[in-house]
C-alpha positions in Angstrom: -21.0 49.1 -2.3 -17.1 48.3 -2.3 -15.0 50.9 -3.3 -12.6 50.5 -6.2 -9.7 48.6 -5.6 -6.9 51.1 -6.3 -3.5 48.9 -7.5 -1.3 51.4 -9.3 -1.3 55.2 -11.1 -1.4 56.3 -14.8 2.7 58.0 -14.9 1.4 60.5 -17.4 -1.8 61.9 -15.3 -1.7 60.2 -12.1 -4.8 59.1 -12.4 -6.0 55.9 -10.5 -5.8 52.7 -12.2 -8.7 50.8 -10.3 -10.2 46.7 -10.3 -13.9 47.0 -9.6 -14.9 44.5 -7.4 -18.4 43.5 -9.1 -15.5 42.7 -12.2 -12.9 41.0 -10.3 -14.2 37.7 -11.1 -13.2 38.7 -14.9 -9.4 36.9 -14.2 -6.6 38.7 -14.8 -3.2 38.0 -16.1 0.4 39.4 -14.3 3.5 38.9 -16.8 6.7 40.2 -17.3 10.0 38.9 -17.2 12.0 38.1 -14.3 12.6 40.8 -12.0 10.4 43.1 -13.7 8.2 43.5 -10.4 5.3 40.9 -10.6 5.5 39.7 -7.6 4.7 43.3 -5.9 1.9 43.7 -8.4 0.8 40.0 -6.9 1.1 41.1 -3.2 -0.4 44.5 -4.1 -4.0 42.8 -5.7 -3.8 40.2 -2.6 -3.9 42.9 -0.1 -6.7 45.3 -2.0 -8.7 41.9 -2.0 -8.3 41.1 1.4 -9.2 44.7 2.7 -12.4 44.3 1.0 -13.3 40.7 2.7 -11.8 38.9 -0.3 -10.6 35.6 0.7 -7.2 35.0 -1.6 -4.9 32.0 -2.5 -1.5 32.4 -3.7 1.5 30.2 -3.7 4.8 31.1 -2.7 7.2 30.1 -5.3 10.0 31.8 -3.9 9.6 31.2 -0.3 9.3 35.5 -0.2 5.9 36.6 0.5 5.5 34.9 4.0 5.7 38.5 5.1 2.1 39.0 4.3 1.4 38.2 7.7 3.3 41.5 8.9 2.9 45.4 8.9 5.6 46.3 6.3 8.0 49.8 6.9 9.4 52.5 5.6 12.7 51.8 3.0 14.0 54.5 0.8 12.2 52.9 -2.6 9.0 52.6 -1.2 9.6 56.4 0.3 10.3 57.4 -3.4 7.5 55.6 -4.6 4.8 57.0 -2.6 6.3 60.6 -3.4 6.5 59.6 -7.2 2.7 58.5 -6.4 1.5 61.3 -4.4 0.1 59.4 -1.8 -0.2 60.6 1.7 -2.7 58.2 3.1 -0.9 55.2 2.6 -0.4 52.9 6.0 1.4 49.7 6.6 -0.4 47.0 7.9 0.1 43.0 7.7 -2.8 40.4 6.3 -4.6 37.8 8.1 -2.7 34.8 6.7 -2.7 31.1 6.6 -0.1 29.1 5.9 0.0 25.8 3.9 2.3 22.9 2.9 1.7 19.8 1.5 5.2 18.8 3.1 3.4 19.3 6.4 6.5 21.4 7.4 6.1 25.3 6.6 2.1 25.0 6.6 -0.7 23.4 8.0 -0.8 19.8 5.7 -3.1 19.8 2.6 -4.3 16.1 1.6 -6.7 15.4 -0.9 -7.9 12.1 -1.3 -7.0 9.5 -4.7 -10.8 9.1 -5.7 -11.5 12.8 -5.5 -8.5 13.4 -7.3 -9.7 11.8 -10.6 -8.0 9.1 -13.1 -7.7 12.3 -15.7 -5.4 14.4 -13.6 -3.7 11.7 -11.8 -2.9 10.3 -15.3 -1.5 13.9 -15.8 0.5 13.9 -12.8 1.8 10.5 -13.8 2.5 11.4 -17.7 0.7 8.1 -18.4 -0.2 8.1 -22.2 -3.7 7.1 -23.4 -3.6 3.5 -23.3 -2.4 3.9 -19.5 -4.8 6.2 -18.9 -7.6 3.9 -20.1 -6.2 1.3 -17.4 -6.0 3.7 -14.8 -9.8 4.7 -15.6 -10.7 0.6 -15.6 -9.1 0.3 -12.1 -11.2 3.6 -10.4 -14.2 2.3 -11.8 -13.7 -1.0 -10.3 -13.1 0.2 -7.1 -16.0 2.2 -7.2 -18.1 -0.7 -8.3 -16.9 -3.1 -5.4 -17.2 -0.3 -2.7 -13.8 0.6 -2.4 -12.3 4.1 -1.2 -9.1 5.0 -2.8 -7.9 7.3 -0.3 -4.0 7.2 -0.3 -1.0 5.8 -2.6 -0.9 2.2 -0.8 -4.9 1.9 -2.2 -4.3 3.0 -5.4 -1.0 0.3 -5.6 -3.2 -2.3 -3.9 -6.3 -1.7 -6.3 -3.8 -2.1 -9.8 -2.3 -5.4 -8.7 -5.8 -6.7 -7.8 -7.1 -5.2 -11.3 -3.8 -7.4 -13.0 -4.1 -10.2 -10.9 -7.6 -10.5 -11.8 -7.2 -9.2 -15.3 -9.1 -12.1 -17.2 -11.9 -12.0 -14.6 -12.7 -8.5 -15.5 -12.0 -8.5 -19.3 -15.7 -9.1 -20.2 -17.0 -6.6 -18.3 -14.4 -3.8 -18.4 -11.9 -4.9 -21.3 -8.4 -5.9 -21.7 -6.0 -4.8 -18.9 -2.4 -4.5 -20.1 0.1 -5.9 -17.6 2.7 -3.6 -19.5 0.1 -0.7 -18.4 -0.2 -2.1 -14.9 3.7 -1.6 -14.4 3.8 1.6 -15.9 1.6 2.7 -13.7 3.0 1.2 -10.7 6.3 2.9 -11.5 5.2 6.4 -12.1 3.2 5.9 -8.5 6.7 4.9 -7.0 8.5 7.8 -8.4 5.4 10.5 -7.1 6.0 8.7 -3.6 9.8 9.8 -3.9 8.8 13.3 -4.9 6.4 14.2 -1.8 3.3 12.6 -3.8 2.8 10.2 -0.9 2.3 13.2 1.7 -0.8 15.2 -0.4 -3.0 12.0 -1.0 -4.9 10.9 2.3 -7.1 12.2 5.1 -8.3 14.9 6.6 -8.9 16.1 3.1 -8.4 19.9 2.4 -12.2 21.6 3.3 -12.2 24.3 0.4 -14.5 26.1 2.7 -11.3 26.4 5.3 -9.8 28.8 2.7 -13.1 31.4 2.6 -12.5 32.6 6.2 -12.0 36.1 7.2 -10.0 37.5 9.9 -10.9 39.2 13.3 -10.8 42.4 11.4 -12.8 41.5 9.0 -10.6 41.3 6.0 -10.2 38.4 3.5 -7.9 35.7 4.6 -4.8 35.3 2.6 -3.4 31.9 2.3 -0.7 30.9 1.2 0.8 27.9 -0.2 4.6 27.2 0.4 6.0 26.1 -3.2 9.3 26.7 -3.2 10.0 22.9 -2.4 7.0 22.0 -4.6 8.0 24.0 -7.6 10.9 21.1 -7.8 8.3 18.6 -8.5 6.8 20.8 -11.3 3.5 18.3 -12.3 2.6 17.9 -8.5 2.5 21.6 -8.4 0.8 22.2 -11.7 -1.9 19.1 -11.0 -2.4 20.0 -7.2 -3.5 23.8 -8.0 -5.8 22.5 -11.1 -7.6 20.2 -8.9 -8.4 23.1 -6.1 -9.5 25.5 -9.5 -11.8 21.8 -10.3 -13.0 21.4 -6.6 -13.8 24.9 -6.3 -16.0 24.8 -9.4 -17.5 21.3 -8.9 -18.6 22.4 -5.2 -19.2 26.1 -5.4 -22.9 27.5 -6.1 -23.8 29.5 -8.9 -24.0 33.4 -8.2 -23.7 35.1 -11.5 -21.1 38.2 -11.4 -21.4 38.8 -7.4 -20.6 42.6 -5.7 -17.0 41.3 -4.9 -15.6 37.7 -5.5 -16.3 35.1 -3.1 -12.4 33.6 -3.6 -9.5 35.0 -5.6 -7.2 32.5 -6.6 -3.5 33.4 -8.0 -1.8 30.8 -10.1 1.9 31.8 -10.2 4.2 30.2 -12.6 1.3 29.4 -15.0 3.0 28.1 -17.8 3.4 24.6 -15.8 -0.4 24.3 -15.9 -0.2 24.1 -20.2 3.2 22.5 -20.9 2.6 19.2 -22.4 -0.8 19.1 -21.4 -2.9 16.5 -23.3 -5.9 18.0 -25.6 -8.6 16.3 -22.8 -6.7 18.2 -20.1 -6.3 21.9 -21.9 -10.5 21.3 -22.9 -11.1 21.0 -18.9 -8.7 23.6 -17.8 -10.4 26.4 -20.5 -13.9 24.8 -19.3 -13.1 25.4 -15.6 -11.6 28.8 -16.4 -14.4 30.1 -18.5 -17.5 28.5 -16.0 -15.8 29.3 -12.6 -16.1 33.0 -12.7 -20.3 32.2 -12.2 -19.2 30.8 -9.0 -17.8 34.0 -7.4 -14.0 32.7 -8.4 -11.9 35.1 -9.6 -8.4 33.4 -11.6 -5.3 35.6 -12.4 -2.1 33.7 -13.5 1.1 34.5 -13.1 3.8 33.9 -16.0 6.9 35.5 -17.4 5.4 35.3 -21.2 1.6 35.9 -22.1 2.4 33.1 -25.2 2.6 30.3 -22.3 -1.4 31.2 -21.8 -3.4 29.2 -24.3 -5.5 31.5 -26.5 -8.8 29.9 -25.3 -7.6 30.9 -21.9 -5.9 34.4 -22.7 -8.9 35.6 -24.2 -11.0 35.2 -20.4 -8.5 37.4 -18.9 -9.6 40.7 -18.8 -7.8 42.5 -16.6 -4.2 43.0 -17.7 -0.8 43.7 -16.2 2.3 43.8 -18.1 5.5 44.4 -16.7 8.6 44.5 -19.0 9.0 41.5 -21.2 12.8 41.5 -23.4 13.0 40.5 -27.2 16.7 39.0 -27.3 14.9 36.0 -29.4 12.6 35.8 -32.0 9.8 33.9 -29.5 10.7 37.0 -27.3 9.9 39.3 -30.2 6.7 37.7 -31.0 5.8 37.3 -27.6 5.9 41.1 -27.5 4.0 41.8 -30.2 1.7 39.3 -29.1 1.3 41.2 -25.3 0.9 44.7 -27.4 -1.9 43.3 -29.7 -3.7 42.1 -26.8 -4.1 45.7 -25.1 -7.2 48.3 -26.6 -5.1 50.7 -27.9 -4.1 54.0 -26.2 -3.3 56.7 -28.8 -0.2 58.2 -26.8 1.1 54.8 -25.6 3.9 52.8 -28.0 3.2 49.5 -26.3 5.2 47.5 -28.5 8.1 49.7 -27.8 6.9 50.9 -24.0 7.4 47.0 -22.9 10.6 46.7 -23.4 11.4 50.2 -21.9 9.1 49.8 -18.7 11.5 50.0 -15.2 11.2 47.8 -12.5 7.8 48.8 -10.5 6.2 49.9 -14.2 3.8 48.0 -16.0 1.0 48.5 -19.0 -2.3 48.1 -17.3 -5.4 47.7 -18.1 -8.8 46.7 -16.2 -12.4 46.1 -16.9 -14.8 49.1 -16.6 -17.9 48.9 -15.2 -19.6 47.0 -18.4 -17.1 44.5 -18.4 -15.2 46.2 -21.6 -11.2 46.9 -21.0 -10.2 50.4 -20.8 -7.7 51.5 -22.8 -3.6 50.7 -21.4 -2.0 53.0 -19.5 1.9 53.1 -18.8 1.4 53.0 -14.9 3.4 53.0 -11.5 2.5 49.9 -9.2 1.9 51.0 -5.6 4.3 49.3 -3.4 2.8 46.8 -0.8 1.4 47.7 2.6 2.7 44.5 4.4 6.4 43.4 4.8 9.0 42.8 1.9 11.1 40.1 3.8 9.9 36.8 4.5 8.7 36.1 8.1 11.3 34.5 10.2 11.0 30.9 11.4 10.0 32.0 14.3 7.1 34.2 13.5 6.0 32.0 10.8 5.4 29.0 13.3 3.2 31.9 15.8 1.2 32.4 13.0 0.5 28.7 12.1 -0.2 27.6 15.8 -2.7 30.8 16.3 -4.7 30.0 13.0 -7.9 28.9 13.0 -7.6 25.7 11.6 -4.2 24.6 13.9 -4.5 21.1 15.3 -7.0 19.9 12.6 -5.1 18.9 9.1 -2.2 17.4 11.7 -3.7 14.8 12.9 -3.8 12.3 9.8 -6.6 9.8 9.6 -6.0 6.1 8.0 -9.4 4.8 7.9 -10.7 0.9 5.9 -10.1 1.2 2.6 -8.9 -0.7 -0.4 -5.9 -1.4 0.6 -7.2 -2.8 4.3 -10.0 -4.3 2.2 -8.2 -6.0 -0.2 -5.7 -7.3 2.5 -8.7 -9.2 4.4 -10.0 -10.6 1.1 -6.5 -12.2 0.5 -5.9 -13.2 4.2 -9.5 -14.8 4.6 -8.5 -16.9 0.9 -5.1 -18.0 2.2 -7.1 -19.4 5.4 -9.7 -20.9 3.3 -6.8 -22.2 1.3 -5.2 -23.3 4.3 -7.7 -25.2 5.8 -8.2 -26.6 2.6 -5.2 -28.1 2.6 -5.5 -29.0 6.1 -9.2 -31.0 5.3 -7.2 -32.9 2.5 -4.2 -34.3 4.1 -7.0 -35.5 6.6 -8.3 -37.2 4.0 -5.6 -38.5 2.2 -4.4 -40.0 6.3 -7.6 -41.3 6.9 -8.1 -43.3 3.5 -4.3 -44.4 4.0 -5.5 -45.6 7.7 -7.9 -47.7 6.2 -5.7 -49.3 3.5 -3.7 -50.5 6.2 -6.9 -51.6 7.9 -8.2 -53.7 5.3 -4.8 -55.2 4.9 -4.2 -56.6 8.6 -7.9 -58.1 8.3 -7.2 -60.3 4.8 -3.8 -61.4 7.0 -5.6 -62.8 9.4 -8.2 -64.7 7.6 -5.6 -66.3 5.3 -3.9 -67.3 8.7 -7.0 -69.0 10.2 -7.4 -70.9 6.8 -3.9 -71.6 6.5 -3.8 -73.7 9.9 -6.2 -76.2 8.6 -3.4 -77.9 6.5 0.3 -79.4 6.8 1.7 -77.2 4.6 0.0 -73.9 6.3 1.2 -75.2 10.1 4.4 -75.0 8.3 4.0 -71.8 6.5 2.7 -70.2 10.2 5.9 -71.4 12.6 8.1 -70.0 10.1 6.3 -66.6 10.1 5.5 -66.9 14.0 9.2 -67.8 14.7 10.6 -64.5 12.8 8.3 -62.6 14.8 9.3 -63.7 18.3 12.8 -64.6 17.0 12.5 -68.0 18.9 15.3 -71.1 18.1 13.7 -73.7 15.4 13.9 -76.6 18.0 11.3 -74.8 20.8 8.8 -74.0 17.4 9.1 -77.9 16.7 8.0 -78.3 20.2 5.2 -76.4 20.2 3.9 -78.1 17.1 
């Protein structure tokens, strides 16, 4: 059995503040306000999972948790934590960590393909309103019914000017496509491909089971997803991470509530997964959220206000950690009401007040017990991280990426027939049909002019053979015969 998974102490008893790992697949939520320490709590949960055999996936925001991969040591806070702790046994030690990048750059490359990606949350990556949507949907299900893989952008492009090219041919079948739509869609596509889009669609597709690896050791692998470039593209971020939670749920088996999760999964800045999400969208994400914890698939999201979680969502979370939130505004002050009524009560614990007092490194926690109900919050000290603070250097991080397991396989991009390819032949075999078309009527046309010219000559020279038999056609023939031959008039008298 694992043990407990030990993540900070109660300040007034010092009493362990555990995750059990039969409940970890219970999600969690990490909030506070900037600065406030969530981060460490992240790093702190990441490690516990991974000394347990807990596969993790996280992304780096900041570009400051690369240091994962490295034993961590001794600075004068984490020397006055552990004595405010009481903990002698603590040891530094780094995680077994893979790095990833949809850039290709920081990361081994992560690609997923167009078709797998779905018209609903491409339509969300591409803000495309419903009637958009509805022509995005048209064009996937043509593809699909003509055999076509949409693997990559150029497909996708190729497939939508086919689908309005072709617009009255499939209106029977499929229904009206919108050329307005068409161009919409085109354009949002364009502007994806300037924001990095162009680099995550395509093959070698991301294997989820590449994530679920362990290290030498043993322990969980921790993999991490550099975001601090992709955070500037805010949808591609939000969509990409929703499709691994979809992927992970379509593909995973069914395991009930397993000793210890087979995948933890962090979503850091959270609140980009819910802004201006349509209703179809929030019903799948609360769907995924509430079904994916049978898979083994613990979710904890990361987000400066609990009020950015939906309350379909919030209320899946179990296991709680609050770090200080501020009330300068009155969202802020209803957002900390909101995070105190959320916590079962603790007699000697103000939370409504305790929020806004708790330092950096503090937090109200509160995890699942051993039925699944939440113990009552505690004001607690978060146990500083075992690995190190400061980002690897460019040097070490490229080490680590070179030695992982999976090095050499998601760099080698694969462009194999697809729509696009397809499509191409399909309009180079009509423009030589049409070609030699073209070609088989100008023959035509020279052949039937040949024989004009035929038929002509052959009436000439019958009317010549009857015009001899008379004065006036011996007459009629010299002057014709002379222009020809351009003899004098007195040599055609002769011959006569």
């Amino acid at each position: 059995m694992n043990q407990p998974l030990i993540i900070a102490k109660s300040n007034a008893d010092l009493a362990d503040l555990e995750i059990l790992p039969r409940m970890a697949n219970r999600h969690g939520l990490i909030a506070g306000a900037t600065g406030t320490g969530k981060t460490v709590s992240l790093r702190v949960m990441a490690e516990r999972f991974s000394a347990i055999g807990v596969p993790v996936f996280m992304a780096d925001v900041k570009g400051d948790i690369s240091g994962m991969a490295k034993a961590g040591s001794e600075n004068p806070k984490i020397t006055e934590r552990l004595k405010a702790l009481a903990s002698p046994d603590f040891a530094f030690q780094g995680c077994p960590v893979t790095f990833w990048d949809l850039f290709g750059q920081a990361g081994h490359p992560v690609r997923t393909t167009i078709s797998d990606m779905g018209p609903l949350l491409l339509s969300r990556m591409l803000n495309l309103n419903d009637t958009q949507e509805g022509v995005l949907s048209m064009t996937f299900r043509i593809a699909d019914d003509n055999g076509m893989l949409l693997l990559d952008l150029k497909d996708l492009r190729s497939m939508l000017q086919y689908v309005g090219d072709n617009a009255v041919d499939f209106k029977t079948r499929y229904g009206n496509v919108s050329a307005a739509s068409i161009g919409a869609i085109q354009r949002g596509l364009l502007e994806l491909e300037t924001q990095g889009g162009a680099h995550f669609f395509g093959e070698p597709a991301l294997d989820l089971d590449d994530l679920m690896q362990t290290g030498a050791d043993g322990r969980g692998m921790v993999n991490i997803l550099a975001a601090d470039k992709l955070i500037m593209s805010p949808k591609l971020y939000a969509t990409f991470l929703l499709w691994m939670l979809s992927e992970l749920y379509e593909r995973m088996p069914e395991v009930g509530d397993p000793e210890k999760p087979k995948l933890v999964f962090f979503f850091d800045e959270a609140h980009l997964l819910f802004e201006d999400a349509p209703d179809a969208l929030l019903s799948k994400i609360e769907q995924v959220v509430r079904l994916i914890r049978s898979k083994g698939v613990g979710v904890y999201f990361c987000s400066q206000n609990p009020l950015d979680i939906p309350d379909k969502v919030l209320g899946q979370l179990g296991h709680r950690v609050q770090h200080a939130l501020r009330a300068f505004t009155p969202r802020d002050q209803k957002a900390v009401k909101a995070a105190a009524t959320t916590f079962r009560i603790n007699p000697d614990v103000d939370v409504e007040k305790v929020i806004m007092e708790l330092a950096v490194g503090e937090a109200l926690v509160s995890f699942l017990d051993e039925k699944g109900t939440p113990r009552i919050v505690q004001r607690a000290l978060i146990y500083p991280p075992e690995s190190q603070l400061p980002p690897l250097a460019d040097d070490e991080r490229r080490k680590v990426i070179t030695q992982s397991l999976v090095a050499g396989h998601y760099e080698k991009e694969v462009d194999r027939a697809s729509a696009f390819e397809m499509l191409k032949a399909r309009a180079e075999q009509q423009a030589q049909a049409a070609h030699q078309e073209q070609q088989q009527a100008a023959e035509a046309k020279a052949e039937s002019a040949g024989s004009g010219r035929m038929g002509f000559a052959e009436s000439f020279g019958k009317s010549v053979v009857r015009a001899a038999g008379s004065q006036i056609g011996r007459s009629l023939i010299r002057g014709v015969m002379g222009s020809i031959f351009g003899g004098g008039g007195s040599r055609k008298k002769s011959l006569w």
